[in-house]
MARNU-666128 format. One record per residue: residue number from 0; residue in one letter; x, y, z of N, C-alpha, C in turn. Coordinates in steps of 0.1 Angstrom, whole numbers, plus 5000, padded with zeros to 4 digits. Layout:
REM MARNU-666128
ATOM / pos / code / n.east / n.north / n.up / ca.east / ca.north / ca.up / c.east / c.north / c.up
ATOM / NUM / A / X / Y / Z / X / Y / Z / X / Y / Z
...
//
This chain:
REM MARNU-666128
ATOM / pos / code / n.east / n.north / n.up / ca.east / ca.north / ca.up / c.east / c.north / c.up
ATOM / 0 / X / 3618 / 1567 / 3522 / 3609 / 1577 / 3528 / 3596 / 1570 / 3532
ATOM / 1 / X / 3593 / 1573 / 3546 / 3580 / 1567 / 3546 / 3566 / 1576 / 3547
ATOM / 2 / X / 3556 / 1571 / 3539 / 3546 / 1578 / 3539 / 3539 / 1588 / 3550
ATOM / 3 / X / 3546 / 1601 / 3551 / 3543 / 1607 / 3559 / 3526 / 1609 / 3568
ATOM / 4 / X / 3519 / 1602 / 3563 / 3501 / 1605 / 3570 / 3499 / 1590 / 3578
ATOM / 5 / X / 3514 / 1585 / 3574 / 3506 / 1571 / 3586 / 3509 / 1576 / 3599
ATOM / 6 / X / 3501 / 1567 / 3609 / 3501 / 1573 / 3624 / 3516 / 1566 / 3629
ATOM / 7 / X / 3522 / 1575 / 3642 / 3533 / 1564 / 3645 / 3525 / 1552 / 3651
ATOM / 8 / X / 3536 / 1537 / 3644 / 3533 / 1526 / 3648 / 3522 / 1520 / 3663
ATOM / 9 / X / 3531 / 1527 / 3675 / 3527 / 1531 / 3688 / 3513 / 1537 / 3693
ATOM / 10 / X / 3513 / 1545 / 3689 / 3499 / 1555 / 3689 / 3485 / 1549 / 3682
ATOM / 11 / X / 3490 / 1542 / 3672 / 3479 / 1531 / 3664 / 3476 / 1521 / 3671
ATOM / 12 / X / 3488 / 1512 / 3677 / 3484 / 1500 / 3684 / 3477 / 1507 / 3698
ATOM / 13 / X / 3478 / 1513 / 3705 / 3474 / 1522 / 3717 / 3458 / 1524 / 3718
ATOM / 14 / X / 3454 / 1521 / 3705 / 3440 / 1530 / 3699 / 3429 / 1517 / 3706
ATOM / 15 / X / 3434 / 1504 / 3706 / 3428 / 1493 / 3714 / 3433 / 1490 / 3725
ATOM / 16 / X / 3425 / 1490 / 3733 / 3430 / 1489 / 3749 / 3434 / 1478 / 3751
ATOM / 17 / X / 3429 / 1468 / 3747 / 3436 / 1453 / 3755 / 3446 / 1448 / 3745
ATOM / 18 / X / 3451 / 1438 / 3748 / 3461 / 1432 / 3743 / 3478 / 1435 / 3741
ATOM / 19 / X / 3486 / 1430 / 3734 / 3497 / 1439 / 3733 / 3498 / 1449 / 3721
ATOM / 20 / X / 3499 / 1458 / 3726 / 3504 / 1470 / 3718 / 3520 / 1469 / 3717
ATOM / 21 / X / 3525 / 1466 / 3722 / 3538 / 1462 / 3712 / 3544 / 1454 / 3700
ATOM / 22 / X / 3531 / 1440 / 3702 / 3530 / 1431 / 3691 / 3521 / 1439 / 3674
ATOM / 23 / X / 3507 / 1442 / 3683 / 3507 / 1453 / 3674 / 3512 / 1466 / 3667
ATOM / 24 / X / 3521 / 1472 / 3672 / 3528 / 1482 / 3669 / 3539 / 1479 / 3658
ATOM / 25 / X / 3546 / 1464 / 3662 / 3557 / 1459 / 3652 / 3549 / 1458 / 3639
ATOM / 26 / X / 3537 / 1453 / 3641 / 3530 / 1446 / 3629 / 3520 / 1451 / 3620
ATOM / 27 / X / 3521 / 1471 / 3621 / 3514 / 1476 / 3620 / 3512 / 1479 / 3605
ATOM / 28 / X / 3519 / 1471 / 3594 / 3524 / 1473 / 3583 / 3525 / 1456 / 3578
ATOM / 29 / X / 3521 / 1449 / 3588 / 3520 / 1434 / 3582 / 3509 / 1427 / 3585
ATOM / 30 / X / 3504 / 1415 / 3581 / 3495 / 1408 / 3579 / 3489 / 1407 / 3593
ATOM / 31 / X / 3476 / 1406 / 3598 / 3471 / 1403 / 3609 / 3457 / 1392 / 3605
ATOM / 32 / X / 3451 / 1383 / 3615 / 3441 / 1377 / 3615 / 3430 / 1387 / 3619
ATOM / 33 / X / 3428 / 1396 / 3631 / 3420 / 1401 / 3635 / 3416 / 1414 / 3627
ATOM / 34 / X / 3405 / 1417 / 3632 / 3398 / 1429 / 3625 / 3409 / 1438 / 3628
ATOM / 35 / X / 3405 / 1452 / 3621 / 3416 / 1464 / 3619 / 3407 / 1468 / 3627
ATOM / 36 / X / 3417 / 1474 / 3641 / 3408 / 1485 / 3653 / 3405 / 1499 / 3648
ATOM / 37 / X / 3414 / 1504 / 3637 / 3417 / 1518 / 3635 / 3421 / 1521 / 3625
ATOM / 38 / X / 3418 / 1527 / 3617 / 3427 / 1533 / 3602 / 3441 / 1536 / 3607
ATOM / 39 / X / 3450 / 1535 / 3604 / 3468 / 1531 / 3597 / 3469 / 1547 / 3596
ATOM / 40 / X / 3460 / 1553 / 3591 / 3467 / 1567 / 3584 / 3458 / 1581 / 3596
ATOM / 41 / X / 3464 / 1590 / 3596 / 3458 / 1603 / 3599 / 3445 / 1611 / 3591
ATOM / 42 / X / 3442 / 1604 / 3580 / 3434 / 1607 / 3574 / 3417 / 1610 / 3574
ATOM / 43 / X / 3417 / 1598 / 3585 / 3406 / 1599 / 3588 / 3402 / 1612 / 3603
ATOM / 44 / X / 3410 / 1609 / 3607 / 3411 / 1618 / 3622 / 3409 / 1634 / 3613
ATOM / 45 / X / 3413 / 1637 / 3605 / 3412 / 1648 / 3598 / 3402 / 1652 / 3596
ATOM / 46 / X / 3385 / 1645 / 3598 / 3375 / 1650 / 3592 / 3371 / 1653 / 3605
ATOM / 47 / X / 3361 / 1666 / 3602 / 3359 / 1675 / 3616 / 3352 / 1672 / 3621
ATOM / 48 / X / 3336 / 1667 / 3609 / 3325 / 1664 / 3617 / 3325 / 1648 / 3623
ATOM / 49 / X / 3322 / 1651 / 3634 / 3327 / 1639 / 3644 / 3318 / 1626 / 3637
ATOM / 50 / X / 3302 / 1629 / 3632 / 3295 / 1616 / 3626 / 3302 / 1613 / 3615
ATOM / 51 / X / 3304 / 1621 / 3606 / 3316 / 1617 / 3595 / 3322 / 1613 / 3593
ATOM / 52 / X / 3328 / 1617 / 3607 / 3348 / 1608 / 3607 / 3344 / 1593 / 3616
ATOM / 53 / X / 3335 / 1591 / 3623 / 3329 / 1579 / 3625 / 3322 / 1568 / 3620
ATOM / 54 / X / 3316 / 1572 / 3608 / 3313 / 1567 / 3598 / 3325 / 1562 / 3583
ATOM / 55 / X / 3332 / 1575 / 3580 / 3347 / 1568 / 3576 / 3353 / 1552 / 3578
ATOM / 56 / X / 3355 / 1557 / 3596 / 3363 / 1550 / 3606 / 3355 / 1534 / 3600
ATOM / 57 / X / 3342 / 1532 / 3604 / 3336 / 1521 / 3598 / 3340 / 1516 / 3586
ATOM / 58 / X / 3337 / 1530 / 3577 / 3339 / 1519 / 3563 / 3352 / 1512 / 3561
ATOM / 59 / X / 3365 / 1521 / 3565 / 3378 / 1512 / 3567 / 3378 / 1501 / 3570
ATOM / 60 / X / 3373 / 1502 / 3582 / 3375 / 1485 / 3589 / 3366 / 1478 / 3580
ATOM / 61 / X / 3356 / 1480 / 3578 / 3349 / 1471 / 3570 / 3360 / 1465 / 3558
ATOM / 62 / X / 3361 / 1476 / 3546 / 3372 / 1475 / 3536 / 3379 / 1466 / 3538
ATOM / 63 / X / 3385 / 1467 / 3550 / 3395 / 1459 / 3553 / 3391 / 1441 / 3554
ATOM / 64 / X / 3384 / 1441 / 3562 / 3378 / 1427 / 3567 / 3374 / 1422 / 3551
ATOM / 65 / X / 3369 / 1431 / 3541 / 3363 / 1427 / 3526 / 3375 / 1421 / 3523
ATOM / 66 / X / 3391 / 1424 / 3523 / 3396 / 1421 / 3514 / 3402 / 1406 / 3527
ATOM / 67 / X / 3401 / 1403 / 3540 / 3405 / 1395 / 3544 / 3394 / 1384 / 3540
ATOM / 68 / X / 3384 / 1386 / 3538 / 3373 / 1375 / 3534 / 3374 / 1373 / 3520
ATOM / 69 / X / 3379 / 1380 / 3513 / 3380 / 1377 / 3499 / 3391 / 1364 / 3497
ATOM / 70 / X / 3403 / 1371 / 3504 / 3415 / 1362 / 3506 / 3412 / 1344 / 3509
ATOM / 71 / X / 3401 / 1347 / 3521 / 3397 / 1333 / 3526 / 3399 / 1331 / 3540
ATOM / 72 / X / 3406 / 1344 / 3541 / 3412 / 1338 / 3556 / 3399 / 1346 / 3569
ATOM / 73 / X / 3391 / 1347 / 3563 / 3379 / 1355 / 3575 / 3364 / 1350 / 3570
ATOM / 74 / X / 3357 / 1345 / 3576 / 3346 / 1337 / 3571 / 3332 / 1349 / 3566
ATOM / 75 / X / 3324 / 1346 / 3554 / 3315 / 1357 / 3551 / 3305 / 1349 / 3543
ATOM / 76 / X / 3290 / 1351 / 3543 / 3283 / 1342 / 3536 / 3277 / 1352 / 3525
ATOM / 77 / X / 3282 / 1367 / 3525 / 3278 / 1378 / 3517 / 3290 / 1382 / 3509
ATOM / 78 / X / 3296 / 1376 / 3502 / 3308 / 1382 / 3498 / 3303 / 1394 / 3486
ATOM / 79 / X / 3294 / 1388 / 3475 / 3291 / 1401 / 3463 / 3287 / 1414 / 3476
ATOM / 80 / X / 3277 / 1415 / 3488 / 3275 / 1427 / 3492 / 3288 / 1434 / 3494
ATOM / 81 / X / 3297 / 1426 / 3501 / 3311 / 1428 / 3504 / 3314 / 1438 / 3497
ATOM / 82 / X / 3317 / 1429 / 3486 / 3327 / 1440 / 3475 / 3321 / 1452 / 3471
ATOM / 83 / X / 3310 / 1451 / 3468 / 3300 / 1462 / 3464 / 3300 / 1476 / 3475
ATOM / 84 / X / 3296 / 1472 / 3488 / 3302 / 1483 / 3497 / 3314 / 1487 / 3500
ATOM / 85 / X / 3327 / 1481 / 3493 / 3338 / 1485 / 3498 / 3338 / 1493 / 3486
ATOM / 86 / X / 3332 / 1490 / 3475 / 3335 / 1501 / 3465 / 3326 / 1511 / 3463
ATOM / 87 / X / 3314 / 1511 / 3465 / 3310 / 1523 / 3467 / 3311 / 1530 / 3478
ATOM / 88 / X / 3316 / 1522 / 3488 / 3323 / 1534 / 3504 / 3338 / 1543 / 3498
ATOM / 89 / X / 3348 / 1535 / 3485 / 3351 / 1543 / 3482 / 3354 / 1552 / 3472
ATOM / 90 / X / 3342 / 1551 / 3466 / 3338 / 1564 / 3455 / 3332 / 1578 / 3465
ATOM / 91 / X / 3332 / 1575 / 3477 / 3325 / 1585 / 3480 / 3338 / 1592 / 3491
ATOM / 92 / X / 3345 / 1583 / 3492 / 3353 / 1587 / 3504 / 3371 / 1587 / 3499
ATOM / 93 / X / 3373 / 1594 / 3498 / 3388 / 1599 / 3495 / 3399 / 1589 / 3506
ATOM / 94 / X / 3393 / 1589 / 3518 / 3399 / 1582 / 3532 / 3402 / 1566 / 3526
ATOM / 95 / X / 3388 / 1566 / 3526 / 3388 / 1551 / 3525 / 3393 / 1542 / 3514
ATOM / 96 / X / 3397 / 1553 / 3504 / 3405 / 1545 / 3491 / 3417 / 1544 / 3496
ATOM / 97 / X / 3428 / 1552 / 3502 / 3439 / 1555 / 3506 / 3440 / 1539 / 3515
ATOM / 98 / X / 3431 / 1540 / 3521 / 3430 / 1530 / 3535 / 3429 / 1512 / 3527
ATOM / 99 / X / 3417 / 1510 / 3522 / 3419 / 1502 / 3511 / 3431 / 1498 / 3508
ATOM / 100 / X / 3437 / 1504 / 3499 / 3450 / 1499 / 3495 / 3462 / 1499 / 3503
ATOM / 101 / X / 3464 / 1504 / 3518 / 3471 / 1497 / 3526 / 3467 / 1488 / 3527
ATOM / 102 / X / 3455 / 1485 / 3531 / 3448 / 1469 / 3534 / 3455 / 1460 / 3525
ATOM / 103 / X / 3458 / 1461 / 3516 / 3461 / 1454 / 3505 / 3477 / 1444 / 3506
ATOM / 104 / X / 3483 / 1458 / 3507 / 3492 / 1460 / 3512 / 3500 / 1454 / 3523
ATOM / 105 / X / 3495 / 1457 / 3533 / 3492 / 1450 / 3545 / 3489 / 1433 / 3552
ATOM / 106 / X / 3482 / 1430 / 3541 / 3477 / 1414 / 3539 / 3487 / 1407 / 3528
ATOM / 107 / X / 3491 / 1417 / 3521 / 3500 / 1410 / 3516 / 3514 / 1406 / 3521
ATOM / 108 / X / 3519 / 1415 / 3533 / 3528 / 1409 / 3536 / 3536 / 1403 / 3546
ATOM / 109 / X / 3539 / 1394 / 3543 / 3543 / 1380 / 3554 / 3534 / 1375 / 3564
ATOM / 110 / X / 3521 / 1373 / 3547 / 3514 / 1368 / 3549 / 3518 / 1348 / 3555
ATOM / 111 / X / 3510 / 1343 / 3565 / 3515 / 1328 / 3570 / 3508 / 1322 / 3559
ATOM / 112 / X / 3499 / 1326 / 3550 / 3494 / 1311 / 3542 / 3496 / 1321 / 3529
ATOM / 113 / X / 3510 / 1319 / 3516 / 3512 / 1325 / 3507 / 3501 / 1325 / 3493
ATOM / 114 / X / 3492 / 1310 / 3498 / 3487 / 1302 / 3485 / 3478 / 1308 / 3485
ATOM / 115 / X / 3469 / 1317 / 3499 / 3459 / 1328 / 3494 / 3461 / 1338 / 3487
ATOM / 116 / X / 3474 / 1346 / 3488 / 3474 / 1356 / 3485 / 3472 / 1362 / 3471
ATOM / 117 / X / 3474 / 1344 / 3461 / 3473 / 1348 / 3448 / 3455 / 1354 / 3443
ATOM / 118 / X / 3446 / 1352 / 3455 / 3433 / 1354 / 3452 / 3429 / 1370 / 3452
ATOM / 119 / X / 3442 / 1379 / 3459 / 3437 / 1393 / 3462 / 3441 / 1395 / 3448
ATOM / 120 / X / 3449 / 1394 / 3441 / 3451 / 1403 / 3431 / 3441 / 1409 / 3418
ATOM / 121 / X / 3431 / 1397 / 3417 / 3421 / 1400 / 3410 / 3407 / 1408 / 3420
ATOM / 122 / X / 3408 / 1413 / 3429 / 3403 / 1421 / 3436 / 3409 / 1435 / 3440
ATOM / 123 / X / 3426 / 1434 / 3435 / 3430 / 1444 / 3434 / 3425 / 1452 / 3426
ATOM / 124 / X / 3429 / 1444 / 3410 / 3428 / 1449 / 3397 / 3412 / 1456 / 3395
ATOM / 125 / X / 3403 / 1455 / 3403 / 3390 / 1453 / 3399 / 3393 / 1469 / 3412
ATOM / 126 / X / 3397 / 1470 / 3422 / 3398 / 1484 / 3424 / 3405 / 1495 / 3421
ATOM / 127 / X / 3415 / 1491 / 3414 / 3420 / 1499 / 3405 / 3413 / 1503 / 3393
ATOM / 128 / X / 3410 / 1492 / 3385 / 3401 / 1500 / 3378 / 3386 / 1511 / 3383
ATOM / 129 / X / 3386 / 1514 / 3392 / 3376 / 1516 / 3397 / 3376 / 1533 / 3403
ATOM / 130 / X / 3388 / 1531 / 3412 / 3391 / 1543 / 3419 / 3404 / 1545 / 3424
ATOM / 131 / X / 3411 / 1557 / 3420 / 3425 / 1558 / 3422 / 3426 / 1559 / 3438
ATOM / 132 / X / 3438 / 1561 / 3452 / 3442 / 1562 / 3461 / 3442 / 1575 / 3462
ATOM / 133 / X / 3441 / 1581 / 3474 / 3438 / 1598 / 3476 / 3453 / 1600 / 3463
ATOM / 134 / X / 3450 / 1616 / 3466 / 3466 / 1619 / 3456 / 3479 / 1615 / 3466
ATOM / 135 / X / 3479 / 1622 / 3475 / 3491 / 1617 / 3486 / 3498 / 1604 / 3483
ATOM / 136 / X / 3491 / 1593 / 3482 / 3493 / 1582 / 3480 / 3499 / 1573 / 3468
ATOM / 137 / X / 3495 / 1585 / 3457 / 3496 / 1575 / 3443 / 3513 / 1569 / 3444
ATOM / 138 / X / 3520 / 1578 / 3446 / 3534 / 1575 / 3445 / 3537 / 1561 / 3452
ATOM / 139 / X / 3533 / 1563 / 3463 / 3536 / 1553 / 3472 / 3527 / 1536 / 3466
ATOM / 140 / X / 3513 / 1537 / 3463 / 3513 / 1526 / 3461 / 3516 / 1525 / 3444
ATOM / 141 / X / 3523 / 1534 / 3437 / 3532 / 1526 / 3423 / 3542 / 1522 / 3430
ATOM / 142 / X / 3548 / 1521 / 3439 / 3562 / 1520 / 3440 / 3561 / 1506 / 3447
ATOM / 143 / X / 3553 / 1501 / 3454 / 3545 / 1487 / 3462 / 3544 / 1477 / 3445
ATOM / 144 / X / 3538 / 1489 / 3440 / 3532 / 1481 / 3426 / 3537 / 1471 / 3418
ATOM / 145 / X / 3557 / 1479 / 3419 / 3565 / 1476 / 3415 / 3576 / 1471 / 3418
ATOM / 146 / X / 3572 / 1461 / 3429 / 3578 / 1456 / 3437 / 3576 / 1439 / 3431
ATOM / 147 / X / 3589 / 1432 / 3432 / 3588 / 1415 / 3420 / 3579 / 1408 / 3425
ATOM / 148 / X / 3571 / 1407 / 3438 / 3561 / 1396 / 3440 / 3551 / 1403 / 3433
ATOM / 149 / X / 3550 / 1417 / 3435 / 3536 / 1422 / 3426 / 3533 / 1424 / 3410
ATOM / 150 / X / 3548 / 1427 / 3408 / 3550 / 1424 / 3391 / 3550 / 1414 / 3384
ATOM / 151 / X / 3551 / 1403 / 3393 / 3549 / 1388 / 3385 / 3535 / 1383 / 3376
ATOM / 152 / X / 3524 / 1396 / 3384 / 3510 / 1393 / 3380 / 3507 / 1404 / 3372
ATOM / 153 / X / 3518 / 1413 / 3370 / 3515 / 1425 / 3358 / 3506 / 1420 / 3348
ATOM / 154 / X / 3518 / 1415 / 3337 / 3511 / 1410 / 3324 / 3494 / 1407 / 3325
ATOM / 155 / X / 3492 / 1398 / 3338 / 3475 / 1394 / 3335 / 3465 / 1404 / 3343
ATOM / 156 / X / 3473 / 1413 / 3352 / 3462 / 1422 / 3360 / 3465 / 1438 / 3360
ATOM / 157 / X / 3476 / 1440 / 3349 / 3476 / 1457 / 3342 / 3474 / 1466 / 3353
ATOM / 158 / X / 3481 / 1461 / 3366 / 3477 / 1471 / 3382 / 3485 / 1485 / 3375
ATOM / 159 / X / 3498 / 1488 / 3373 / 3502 / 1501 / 3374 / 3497 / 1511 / 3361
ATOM / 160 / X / 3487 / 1501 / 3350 / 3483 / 1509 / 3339 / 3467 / 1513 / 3344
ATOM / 161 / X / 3464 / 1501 / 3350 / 3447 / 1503 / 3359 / 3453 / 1518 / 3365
ATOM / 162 / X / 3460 / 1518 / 3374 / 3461 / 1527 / 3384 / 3463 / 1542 / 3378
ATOM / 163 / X / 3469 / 1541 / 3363 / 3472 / 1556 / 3365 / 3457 / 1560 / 3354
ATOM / 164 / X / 3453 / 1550 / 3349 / 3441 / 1552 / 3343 / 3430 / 1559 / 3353
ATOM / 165 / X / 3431 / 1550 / 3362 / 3424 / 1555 / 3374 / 3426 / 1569 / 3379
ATOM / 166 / X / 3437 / 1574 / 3380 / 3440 / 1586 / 3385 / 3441 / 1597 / 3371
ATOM / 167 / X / 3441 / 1594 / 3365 / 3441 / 1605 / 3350 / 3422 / 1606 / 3354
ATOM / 168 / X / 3411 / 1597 / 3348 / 3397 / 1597 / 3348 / 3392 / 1598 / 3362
ATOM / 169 / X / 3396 / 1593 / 3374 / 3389 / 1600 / 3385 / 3380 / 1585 / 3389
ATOM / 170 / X / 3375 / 1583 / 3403 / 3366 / 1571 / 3404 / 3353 / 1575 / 3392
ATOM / 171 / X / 3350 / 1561 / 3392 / 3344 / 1557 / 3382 / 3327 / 1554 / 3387
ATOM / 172 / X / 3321 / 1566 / 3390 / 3308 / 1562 / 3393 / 3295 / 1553 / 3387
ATOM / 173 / X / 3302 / 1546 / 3373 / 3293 / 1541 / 3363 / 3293 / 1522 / 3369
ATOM / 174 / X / 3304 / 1521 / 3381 / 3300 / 1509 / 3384 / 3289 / 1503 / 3393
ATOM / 175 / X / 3282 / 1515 / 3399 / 3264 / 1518 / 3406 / 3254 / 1509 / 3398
ATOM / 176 / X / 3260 / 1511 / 3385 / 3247 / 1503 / 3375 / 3253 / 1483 / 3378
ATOM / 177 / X / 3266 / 1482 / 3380 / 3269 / 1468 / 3382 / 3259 / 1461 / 3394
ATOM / 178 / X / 3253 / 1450 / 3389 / 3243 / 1444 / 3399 / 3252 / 1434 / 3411
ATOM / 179 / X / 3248 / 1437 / 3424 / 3258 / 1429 / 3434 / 3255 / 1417 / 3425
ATOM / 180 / X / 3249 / 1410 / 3427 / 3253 / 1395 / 3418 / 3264 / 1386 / 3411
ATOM / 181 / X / 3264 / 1404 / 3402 / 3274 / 1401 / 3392 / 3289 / 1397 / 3402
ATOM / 182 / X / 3292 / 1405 / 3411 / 3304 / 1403 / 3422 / 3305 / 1389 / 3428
ATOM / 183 / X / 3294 / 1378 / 3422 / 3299 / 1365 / 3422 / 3311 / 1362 / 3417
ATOM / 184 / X / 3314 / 1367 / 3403 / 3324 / 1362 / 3396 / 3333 / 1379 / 3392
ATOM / 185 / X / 3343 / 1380 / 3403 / 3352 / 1393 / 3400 / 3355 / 1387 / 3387
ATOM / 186 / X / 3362 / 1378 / 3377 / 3370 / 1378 / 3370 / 3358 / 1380 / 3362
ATOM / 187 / X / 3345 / 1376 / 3358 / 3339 / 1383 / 3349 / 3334 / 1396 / 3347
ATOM / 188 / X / 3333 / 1399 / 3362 / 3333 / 1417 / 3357 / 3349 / 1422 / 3358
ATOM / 189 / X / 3357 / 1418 / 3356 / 3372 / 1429 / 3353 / 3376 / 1426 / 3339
ATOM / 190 / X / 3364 / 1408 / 3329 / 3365 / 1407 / 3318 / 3361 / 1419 / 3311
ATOM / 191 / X / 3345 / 1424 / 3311 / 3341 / 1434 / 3302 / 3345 / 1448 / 3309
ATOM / 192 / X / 3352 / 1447 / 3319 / 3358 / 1462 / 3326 / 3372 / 1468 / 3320
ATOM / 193 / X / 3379 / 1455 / 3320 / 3395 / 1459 / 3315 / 3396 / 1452 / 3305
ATOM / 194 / X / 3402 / 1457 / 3294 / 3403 / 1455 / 3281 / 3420 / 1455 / 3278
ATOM / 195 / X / 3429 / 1443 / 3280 / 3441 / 1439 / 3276 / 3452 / 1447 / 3269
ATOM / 196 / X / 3442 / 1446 / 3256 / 3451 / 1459 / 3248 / 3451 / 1470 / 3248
ATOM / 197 / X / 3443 / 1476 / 3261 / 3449 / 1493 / 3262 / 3461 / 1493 / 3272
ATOM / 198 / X / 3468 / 1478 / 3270 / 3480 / 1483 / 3283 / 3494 / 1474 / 3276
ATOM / 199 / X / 3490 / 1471 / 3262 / 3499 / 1469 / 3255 / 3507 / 1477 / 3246
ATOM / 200 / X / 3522 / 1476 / 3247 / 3525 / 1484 / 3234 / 3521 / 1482 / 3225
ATOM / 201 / X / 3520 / 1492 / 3210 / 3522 / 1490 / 3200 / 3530 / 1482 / 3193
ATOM / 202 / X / 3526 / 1475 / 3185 / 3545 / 1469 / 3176 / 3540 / 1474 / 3167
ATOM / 203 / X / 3553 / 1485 / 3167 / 3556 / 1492 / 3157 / 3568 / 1485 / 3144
ATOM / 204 / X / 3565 / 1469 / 3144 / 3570 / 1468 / 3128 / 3557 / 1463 / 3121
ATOM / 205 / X / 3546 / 1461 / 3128 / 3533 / 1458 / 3119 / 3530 / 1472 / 3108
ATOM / 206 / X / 3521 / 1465 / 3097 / 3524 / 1471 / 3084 / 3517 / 1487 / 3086
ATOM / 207 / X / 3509 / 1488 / 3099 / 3507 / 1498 / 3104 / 3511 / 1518 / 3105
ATOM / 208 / X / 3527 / 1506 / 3115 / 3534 / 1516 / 3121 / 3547 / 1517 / 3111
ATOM / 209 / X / 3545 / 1515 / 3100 / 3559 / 1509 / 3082 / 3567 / 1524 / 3084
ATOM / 210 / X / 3555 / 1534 / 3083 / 3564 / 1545 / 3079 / 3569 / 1551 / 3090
ATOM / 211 / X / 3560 / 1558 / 3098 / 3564 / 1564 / 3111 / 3555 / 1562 / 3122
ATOM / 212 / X / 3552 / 1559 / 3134 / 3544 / 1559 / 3147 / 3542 / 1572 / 3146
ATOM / 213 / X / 3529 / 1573 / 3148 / 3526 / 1589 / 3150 / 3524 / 1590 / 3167
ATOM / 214 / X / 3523 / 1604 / 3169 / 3525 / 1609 / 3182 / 3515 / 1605 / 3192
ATOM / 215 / X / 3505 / 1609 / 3186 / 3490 / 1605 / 3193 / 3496 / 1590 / 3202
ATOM / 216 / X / 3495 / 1580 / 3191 / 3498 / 1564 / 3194 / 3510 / 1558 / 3206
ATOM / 217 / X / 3521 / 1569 / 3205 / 3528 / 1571 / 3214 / 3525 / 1574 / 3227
ATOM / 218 / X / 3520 / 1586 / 3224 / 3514 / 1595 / 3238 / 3504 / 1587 / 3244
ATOM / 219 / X / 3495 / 1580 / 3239 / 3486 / 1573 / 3246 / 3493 / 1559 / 3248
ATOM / 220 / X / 3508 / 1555 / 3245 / 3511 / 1542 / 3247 / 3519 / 1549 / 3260
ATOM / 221 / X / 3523 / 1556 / 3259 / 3529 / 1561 / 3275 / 3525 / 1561 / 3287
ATOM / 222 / X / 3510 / 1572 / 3282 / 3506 / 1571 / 3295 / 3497 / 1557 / 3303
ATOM / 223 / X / 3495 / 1550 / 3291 / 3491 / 1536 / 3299 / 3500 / 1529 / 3304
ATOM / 224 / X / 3508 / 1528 / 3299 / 3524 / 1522 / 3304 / 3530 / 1527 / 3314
ATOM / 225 / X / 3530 / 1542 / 3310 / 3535 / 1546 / 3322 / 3550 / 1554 / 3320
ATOM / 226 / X / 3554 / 1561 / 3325 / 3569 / 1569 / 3327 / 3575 / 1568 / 3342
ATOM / 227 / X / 3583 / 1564 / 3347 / 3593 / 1564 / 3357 / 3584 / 1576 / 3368
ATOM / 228 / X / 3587 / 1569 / 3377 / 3585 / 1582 / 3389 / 3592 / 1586 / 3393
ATOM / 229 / X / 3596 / 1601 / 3392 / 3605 / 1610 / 3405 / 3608 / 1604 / 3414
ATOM / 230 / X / 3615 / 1597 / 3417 / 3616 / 1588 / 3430 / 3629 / 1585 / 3425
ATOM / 231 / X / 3644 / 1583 / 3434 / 3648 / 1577 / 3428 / 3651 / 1556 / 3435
ATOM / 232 / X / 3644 / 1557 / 3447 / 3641 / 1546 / 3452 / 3624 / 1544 / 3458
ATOM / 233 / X / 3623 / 1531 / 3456 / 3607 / 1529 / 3461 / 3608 / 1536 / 3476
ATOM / 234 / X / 3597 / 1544 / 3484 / 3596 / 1546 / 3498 / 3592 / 1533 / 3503
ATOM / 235 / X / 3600 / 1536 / 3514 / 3594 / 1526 / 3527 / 3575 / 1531 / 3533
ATOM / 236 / X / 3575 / 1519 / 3536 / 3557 / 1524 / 3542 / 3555 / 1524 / 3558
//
């Protein structure tokens, strides 16, 4: 199934006048060098007030370009402002989180230089903890989530326990007080941000859990972990 709010392939590539719109159109769902002309999804076209939805429209492409400069493959001498406006463009903006995580998405696949790619994931993890994908969405990017190139980095970057954490609590406005600075070193702020053992099970033969696991321990081992989605195959995107 594919995500019903993306634009057809055609009509996206079309949105830039020059070049080929057929190369574009194939590749509208794969890695590119160049800036993003247009948000991927209908989502943005949706907002009425025209300064609004122009403003949006920016922060996407920006978003996007953030996570291509992160990667390495787009040159930037401001990377902490970077991250810092992609994430407070999307605490404010429902579009732009959606949009984001195709970016992600997007760059990740069949990608020509693979040895970057291992650099997004810790810039994933650090927006997930941060701010869930519109609702429309969630489905679709757990189902990416769980996909074997992206599960190989479970264990150390807790994406589909970040994610639904994310979506149970809502974006997280308390990262305003984080000083750009700090976004020198993402792996030190996703240090004191995400905490390992809320995405572990329990072992229940420690002298703990002897008699019986209680419910509570369960219920909250679940929902970090996670239950199966209604789905019974990942959608196409």
């Amino acid at each position: 199934k594919r995500y019903p709010r993306l634009k057809q392939p055609m009509t996206w590539a079309k949105e830039k006048w020059w070049g080929s719109s057929e190369r574009r159109a194939k590749n509208m769902l794969k890695f590119q060098w160049e800036s993003l002309h247009s948000p991927v999804t209908t989502h943005v076209d949706e907002v009425h007030d025209e300064q609004m939805r122009a403003s949006i429209k920016r922060q996407v492409t920006a978003a996007f370009e953030t996570i291509q400069k992160y990667m390495g493959q787009r040159n930037t001498s401001r990377m902490p402002q970077r991250i810092r406006e992609l994430l407070w463009d999307a605490l404010s903006s429902e579009q732009v989180r959606t949009e984001a995580y195709i970016g992600f998405i997007k760059q990740t696949t069949d990608n020509p230089e693979p040895e970057k790619i291992d650099r997004i994931w810790e810039l994933l993890s650090l927006c997930l903890s941060i701010f869930p994908p519109g609702k429309e969405f969630e489905n679709y990017l757990e189902a990416w989530l769980r996909k074997p190139n992206v599960r190989t980095f479970e264990s150390k970057y807790h994406f589909r326990g970040l994610l639904r954490q994310s979506v149970l609590n809502g974006p997280d406005e308390n990262i305003k007080t984080i000083q750009q600075d700090e976004y020198k070193d993402v792996s030190n702020v996703l240090s004191y941000r995400v905490n390992p053992k809320k995405f572990a099970w329990p072992d229940y033969t420690s002298k703990k859990y002897l008699n019986k696991a209680s419910w509570a321990d369960l219920k909250k081992s679940f929902v970090r972990k996670g239950m199966p989605l209604k789905i019974s195959k990942p959608p196409k995107f």
